[in-house]
TIVEXFI-164802 format. One record per atom (N, C-alpha, C, O): atom name; residue in one letter; residue number from 1; x, y, z negated. Coordinates in Angstrom, 1 decimal. Example, Ala and Ser with C-alpha at 12.3 -4.5 7.8 and 13.67 -1.06 7.14 Angstrom:
REM residues 2
{N,A,1,{13.2,-5.7,-7.8}}
{CA,A,1,{12.3,-4.5,-7.8}}
{C,A,1,{13.2,-3.3,-7.8}}
{O,A,1,{14.2,-3.3,-8.5}}
{N,S,2,{12.8,-2.2,-7.1}}
{CA,S,2,{13.7,-1.1,-7.1}}
{C,S,2,{12.9,0.0,-7.9}}
{O,S,2,{13.4,1.1,-8.0}}
This chain:
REM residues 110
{N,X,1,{0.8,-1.2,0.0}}
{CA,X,1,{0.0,0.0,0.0}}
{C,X,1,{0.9,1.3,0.0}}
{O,X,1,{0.7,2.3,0.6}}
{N,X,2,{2.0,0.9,-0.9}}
{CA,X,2,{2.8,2.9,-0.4}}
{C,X,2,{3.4,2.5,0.6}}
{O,X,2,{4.0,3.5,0.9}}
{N,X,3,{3.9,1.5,1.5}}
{CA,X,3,{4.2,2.0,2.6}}
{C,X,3,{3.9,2.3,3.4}}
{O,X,3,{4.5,2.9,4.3}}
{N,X,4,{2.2,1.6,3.4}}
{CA,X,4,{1.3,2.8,4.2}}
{C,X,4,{1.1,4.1,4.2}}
{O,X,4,{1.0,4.8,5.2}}
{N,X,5,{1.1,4.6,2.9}}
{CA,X,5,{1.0,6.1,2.4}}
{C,X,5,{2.2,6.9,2.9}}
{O,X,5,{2.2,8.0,3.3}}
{N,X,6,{3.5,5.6,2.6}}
{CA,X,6,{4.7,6.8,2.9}}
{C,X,6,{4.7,6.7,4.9}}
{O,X,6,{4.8,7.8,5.5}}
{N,X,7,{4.5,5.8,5.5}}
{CA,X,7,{4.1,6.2,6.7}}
{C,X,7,{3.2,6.9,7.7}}
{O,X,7,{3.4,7.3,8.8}}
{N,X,8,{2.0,6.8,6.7}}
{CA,X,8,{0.9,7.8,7.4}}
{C,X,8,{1.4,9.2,7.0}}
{O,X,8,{1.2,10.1,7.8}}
{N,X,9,{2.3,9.5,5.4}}
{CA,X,9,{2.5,10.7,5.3}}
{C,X,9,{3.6,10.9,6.1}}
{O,X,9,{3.3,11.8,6.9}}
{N,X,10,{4.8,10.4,6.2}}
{CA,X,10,{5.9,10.5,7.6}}
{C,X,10,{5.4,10.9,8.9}}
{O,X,10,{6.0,11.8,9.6}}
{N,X,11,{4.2,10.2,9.3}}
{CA,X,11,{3.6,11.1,10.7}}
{C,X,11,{3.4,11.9,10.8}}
{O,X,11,{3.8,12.8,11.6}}
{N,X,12,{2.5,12.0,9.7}}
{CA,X,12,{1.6,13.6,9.3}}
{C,X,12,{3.3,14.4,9.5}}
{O,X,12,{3.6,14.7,10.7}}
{N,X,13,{4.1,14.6,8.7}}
{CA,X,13,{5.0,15.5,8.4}}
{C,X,13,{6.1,15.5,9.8}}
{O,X,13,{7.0,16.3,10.0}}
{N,X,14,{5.7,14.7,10.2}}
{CA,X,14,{6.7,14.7,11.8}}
{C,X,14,{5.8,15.4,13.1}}
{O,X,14,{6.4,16.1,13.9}}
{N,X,15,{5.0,15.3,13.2}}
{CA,X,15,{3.7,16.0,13.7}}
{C,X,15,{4.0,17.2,13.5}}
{O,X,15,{4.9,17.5,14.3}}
{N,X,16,{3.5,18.5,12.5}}
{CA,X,16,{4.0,19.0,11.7}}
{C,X,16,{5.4,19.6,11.9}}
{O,X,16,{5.6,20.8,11.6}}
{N,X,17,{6.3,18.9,12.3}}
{CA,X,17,{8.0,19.4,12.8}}
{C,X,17,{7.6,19.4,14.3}}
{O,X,17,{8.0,20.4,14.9}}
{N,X,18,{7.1,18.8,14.9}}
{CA,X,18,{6.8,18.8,16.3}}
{C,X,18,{6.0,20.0,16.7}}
{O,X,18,{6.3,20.7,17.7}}
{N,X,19,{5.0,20.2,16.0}}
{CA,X,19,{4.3,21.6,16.4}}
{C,X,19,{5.3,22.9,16.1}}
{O,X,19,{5.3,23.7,17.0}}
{N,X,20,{6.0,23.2,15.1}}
{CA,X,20,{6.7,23.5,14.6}}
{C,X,20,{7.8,23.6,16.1}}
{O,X,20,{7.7,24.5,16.9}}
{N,X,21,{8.5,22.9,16.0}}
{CA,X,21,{9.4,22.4,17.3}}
{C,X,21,{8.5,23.8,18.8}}
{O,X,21,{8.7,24.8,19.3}}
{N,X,22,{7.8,22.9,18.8}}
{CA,X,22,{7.0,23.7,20.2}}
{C,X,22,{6.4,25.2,20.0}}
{O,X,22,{6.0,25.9,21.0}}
{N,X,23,{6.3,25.5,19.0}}
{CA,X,23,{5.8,27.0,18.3}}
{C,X,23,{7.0,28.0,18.6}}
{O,X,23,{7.1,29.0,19.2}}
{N,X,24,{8.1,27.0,17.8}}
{CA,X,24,{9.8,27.9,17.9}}
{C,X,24,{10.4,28.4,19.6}}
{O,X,24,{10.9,29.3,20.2}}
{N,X,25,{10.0,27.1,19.8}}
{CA,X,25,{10.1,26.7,21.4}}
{C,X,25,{9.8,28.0,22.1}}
{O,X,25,{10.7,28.8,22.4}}
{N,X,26,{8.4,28.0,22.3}}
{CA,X,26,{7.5,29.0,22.8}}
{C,X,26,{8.1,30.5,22.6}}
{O,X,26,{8.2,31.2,23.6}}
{N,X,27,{8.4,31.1,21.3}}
{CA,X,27,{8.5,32.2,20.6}}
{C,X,27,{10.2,32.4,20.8}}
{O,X,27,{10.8,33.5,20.7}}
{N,X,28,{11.0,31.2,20.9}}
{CA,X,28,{12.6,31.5,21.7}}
{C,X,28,{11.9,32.1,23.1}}
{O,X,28,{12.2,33.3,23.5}}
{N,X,29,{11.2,31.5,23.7}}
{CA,X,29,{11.1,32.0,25.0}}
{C,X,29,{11.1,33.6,25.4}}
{O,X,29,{11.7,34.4,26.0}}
{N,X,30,{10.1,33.3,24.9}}
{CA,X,30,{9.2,34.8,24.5}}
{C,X,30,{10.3,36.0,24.3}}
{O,X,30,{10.4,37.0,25.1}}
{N,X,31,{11.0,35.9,23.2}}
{CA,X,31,{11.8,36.7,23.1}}
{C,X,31,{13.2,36.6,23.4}}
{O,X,31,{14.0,37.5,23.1}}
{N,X,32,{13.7,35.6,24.2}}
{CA,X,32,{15.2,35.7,25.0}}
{C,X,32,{15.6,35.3,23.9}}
{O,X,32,{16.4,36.0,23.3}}
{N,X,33,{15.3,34.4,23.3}}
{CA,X,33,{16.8,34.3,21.5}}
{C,X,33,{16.2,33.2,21.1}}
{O,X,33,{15.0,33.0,21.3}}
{N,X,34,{17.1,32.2,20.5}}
{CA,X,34,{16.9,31.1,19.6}}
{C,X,34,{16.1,31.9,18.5}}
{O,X,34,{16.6,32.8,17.9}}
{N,X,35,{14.5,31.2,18.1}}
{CA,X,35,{13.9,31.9,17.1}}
{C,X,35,{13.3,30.5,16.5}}
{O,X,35,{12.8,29.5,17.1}}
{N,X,36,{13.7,30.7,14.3}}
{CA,X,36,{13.3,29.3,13.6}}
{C,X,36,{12.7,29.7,12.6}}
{O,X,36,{13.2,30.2,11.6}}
{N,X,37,{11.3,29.4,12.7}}
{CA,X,37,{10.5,29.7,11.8}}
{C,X,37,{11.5,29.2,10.3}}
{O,X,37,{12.3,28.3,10.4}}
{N,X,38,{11.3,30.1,9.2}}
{CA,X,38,{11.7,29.0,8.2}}
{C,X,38,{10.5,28.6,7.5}}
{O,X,38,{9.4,28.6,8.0}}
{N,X,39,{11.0,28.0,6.3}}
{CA,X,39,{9.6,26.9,5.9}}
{C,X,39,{9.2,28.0,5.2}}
{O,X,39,{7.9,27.9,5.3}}
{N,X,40,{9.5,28.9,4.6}}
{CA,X,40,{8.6,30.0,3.7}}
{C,X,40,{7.5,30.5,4.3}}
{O,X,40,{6.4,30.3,4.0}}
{N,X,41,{8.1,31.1,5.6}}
{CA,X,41,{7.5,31.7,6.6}}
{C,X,41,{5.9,30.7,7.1}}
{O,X,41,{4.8,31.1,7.2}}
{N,X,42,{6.5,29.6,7.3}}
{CA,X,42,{5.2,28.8,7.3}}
{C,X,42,{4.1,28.3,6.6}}
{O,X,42,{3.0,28.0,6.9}}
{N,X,43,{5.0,28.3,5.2}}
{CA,X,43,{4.1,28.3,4.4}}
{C,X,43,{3.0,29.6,4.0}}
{O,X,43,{1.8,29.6,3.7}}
{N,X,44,{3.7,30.5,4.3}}
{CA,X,44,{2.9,32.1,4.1}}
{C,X,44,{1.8,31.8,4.9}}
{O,X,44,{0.6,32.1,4.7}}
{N,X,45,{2.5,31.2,6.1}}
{CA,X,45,{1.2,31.5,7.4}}
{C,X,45,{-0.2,30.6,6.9}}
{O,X,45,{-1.4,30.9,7.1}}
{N,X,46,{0.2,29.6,6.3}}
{CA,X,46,{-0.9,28.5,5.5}}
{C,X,46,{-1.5,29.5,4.4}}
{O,X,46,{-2.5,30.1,4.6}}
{N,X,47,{-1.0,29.5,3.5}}
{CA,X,47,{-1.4,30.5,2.3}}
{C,X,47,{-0.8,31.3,2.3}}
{O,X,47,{0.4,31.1,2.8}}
{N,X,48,{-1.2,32.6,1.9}}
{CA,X,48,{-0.2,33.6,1.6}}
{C,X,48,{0.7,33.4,0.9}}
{O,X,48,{1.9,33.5,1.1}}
{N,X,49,{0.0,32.9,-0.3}}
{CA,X,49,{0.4,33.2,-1.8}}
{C,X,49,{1.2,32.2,-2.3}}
{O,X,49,{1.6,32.2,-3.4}}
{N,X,50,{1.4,31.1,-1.3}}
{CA,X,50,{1.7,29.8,-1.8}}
{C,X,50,{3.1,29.6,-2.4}}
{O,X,50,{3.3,29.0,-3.4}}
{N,X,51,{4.0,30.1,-1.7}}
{CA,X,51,{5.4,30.5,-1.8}}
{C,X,51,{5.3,30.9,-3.3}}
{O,X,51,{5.5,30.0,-4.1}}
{N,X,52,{5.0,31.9,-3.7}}
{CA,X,52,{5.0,32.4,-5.0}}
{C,X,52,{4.3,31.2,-5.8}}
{O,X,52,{5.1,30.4,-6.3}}
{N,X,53,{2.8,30.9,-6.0}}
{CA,X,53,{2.8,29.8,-6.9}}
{C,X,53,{3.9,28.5,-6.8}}
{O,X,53,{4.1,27.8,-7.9}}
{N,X,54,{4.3,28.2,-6.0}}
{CA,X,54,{5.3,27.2,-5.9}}
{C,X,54,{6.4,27.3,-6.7}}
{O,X,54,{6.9,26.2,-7.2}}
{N,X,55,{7.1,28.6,-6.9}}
{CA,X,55,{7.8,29.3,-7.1}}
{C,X,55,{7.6,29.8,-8.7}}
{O,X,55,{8.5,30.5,-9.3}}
{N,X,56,{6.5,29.6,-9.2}}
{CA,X,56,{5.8,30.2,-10.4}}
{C,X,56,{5.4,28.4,-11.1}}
{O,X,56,{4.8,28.1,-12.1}}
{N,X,57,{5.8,27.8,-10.4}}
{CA,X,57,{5.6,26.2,-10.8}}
{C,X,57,{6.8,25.4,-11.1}}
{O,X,57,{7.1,24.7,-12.0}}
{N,X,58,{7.2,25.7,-10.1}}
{CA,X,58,{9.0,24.7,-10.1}}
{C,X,58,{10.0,25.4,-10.8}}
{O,X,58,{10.8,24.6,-11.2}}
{N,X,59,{10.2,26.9,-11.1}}
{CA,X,59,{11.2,27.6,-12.0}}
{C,X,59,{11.4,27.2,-13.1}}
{O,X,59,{12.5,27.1,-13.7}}
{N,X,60,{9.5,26.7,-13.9}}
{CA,X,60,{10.0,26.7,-15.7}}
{C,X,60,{10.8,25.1,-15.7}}
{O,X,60,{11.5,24.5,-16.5}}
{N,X,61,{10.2,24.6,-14.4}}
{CA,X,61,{10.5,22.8,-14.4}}
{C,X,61,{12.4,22.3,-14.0}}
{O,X,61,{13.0,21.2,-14.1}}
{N,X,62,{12.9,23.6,-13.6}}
{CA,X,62,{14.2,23.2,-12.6}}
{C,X,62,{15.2,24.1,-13.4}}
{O,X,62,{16.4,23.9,-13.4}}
{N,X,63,{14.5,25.1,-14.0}}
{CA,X,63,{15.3,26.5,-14.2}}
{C,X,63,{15.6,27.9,-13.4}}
{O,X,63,{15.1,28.1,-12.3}}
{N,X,64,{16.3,28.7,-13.9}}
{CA,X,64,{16.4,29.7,-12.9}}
{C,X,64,{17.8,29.6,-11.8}}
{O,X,64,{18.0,30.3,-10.8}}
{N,X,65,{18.4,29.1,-12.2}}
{CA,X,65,{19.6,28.5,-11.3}}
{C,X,65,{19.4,27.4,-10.5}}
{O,X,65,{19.8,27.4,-9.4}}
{N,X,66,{18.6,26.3,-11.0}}
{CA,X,66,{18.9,25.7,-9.6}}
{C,X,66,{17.7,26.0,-8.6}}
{O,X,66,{17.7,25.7,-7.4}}
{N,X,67,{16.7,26.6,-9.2}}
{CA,X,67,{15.4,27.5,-7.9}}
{C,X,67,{16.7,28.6,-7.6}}
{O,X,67,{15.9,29.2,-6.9}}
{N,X,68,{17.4,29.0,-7.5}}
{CA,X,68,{18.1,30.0,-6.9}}
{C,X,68,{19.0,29.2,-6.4}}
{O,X,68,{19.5,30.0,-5.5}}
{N,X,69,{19.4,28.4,-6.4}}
{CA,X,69,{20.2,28.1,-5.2}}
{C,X,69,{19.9,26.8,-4.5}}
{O,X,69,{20.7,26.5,-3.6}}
{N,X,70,{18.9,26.0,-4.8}}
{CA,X,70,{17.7,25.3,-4.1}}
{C,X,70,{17.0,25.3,-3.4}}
{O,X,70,{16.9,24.7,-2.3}}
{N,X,71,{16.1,26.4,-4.2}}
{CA,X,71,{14.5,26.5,-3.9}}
{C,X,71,{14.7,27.2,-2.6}}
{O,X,71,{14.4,26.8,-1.5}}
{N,X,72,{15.4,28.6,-3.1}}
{CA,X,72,{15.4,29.6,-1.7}}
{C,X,72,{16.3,28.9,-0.6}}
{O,X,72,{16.1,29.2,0.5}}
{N,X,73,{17.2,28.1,-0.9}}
{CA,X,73,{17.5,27.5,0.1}}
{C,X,73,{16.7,26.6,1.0}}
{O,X,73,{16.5,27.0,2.2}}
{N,X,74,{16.4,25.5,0.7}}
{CA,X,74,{15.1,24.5,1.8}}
{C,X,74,{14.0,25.7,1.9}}
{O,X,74,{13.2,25.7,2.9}}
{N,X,75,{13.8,26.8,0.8}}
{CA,X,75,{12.5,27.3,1.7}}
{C,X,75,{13.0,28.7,3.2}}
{O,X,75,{12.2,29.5,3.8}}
{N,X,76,{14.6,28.6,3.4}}
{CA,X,76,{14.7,29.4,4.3}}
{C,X,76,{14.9,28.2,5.5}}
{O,X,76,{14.6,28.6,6.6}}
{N,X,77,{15.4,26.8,5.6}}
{CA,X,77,{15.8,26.2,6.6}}
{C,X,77,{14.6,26.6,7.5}}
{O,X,77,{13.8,27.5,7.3}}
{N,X,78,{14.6,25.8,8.5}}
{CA,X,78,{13.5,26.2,9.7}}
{C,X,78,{12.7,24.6,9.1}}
{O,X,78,{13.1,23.7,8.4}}
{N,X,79,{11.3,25.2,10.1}}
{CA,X,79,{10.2,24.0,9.5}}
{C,X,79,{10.5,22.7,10.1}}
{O,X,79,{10.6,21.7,9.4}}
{N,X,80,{10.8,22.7,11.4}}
{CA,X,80,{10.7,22.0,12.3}}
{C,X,80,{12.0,20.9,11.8}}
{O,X,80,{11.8,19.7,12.3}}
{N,X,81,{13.3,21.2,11.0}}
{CA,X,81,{14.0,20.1,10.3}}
{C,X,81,{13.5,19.8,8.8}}
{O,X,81,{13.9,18.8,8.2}}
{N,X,82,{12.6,20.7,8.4}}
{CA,X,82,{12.7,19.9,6.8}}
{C,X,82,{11.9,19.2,6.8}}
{O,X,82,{11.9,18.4,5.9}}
{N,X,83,{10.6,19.1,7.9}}
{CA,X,83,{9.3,18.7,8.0}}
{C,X,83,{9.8,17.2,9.0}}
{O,X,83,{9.8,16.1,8.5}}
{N,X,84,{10.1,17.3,10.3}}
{CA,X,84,{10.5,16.3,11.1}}
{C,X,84,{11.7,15.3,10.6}}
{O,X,84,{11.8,14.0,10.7}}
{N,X,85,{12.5,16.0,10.3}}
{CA,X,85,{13.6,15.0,9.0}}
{C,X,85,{12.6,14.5,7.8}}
{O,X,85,{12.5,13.3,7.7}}
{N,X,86,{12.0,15.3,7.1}}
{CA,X,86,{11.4,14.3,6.2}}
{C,X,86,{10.6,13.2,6.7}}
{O,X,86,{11.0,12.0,6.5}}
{N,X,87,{9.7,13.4,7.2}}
{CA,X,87,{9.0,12.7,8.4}}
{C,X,87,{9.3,11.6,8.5}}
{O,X,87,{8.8,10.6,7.9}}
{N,X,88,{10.4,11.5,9.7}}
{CA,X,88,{11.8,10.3,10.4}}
{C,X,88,{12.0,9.4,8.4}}
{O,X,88,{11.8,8.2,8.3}}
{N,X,89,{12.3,10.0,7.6}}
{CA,X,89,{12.9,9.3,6.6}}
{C,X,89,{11.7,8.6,6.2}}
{O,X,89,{11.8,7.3,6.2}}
{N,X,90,{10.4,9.2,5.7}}
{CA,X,90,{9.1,8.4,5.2}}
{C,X,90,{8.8,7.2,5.7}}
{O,X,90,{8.5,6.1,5.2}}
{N,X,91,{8.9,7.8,7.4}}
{CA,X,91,{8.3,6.7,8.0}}
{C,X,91,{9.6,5.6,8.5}}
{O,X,91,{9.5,4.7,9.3}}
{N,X,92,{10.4,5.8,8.2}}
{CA,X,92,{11.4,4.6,8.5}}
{C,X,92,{11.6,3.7,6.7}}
{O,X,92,{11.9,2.5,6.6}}
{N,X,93,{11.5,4.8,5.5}}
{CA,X,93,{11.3,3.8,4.7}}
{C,X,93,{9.7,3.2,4.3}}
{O,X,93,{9.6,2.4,3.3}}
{N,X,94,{8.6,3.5,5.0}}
{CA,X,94,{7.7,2.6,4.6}}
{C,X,94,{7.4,1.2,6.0}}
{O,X,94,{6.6,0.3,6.1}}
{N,X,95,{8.4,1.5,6.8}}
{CA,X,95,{8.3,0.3,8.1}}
{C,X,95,{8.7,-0.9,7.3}}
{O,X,95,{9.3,-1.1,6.2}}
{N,X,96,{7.9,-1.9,8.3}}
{CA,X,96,{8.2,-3.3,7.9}}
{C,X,96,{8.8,-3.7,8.1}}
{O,X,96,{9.1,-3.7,9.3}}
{N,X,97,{9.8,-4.7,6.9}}
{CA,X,97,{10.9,-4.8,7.0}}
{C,X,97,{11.2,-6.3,7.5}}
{O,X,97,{12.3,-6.8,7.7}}
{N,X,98,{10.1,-6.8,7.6}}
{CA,X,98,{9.8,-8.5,8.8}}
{C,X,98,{8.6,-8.3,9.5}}
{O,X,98,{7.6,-7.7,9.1}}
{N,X,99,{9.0,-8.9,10.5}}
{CA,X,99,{7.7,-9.0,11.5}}
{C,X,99,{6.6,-9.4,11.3}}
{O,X,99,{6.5,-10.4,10.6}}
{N,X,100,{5.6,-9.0,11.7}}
{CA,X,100,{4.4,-9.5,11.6}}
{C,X,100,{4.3,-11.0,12.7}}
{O,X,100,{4.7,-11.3,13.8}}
{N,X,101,{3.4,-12.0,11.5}}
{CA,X,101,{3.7,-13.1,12.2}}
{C,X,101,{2.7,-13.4,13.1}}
{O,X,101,{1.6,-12.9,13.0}}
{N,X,102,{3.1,-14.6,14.5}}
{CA,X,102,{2.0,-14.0,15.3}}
{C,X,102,{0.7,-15.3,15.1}}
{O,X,102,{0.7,-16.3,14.3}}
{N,X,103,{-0.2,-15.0,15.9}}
{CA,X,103,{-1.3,-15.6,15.6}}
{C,X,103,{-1.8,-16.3,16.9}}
{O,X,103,{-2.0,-15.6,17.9}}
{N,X,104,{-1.9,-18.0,16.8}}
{CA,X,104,{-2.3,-18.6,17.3}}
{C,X,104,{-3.5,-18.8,17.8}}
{O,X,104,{-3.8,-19.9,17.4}}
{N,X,105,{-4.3,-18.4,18.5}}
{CA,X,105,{-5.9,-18.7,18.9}}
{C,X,105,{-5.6,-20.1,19.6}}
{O,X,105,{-4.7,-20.4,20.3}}
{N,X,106,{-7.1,-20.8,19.3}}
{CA,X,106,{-7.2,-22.1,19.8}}
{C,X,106,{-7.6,-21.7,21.3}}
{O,X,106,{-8.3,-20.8,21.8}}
{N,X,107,{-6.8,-23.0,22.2}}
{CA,X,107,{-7.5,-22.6,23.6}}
{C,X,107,{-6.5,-21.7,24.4}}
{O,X,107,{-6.5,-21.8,25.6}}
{N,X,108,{-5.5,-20.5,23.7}}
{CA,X,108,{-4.9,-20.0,24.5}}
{C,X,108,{-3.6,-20.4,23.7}}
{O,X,108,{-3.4,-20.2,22.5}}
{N,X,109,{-2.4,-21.3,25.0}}
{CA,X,109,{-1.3,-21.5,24.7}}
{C,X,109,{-0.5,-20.3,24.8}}
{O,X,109,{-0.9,-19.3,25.3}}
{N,X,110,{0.6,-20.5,24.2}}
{CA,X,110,{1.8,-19.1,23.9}}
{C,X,110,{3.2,-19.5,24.7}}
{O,X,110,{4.2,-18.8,24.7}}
């Protein structure tokens, strides 16, 4: 059962880096220049406010040093690696790690 969870959530979050991917894509175009959303940035675009509650949640739990050289760190990378890397990782650790075995029906030889 979690490795269904960790692979449906791996798509979701690779999905997610792929729109991401073609958003940046688009908006390099657009403006003649390598342009990378970072993940703050996208999160703002989802909630405004979200950044800051996250931020007002993980400080008392991590401290004020490592949200400072953490937090604002992964929340400046671009989306399209924290989201599509995470992604690639979930869903390669919830894959099956033997094959599914195959199934014989009567009547049709293999």
């Amino acid at each position: 059962m979690l490795s269904f969870v960790a692979r449906v959530l791996g798509l979701v979050l690779f999905a997610i880096g792929m729109v991401a991917l073609i958003s940046d894509g688009i908006s390099s175009i657009a403006a003649d220049a390598v342009v990378m959303t970072p993940l703050s940035g996208s999160l703002s675009l989802v909630a405004p406010d979200f950044v800051e509650r996250l931020e007002a949640i993980l400080k008392p739990l991590v401290g004020d040093a490592a949200w400072t050289e953490w937090g604002s760190t992964v929340l400046a990378w671009p989306t399209l690696a924290v989201a599509g890397i995470t992604g690639i990782f979930l869903m390669l650790a919830g894959a099956r790690r033997t094959p599914r075995p195959t199934r014989h029906h009567a009547g049709f030889p293999t």
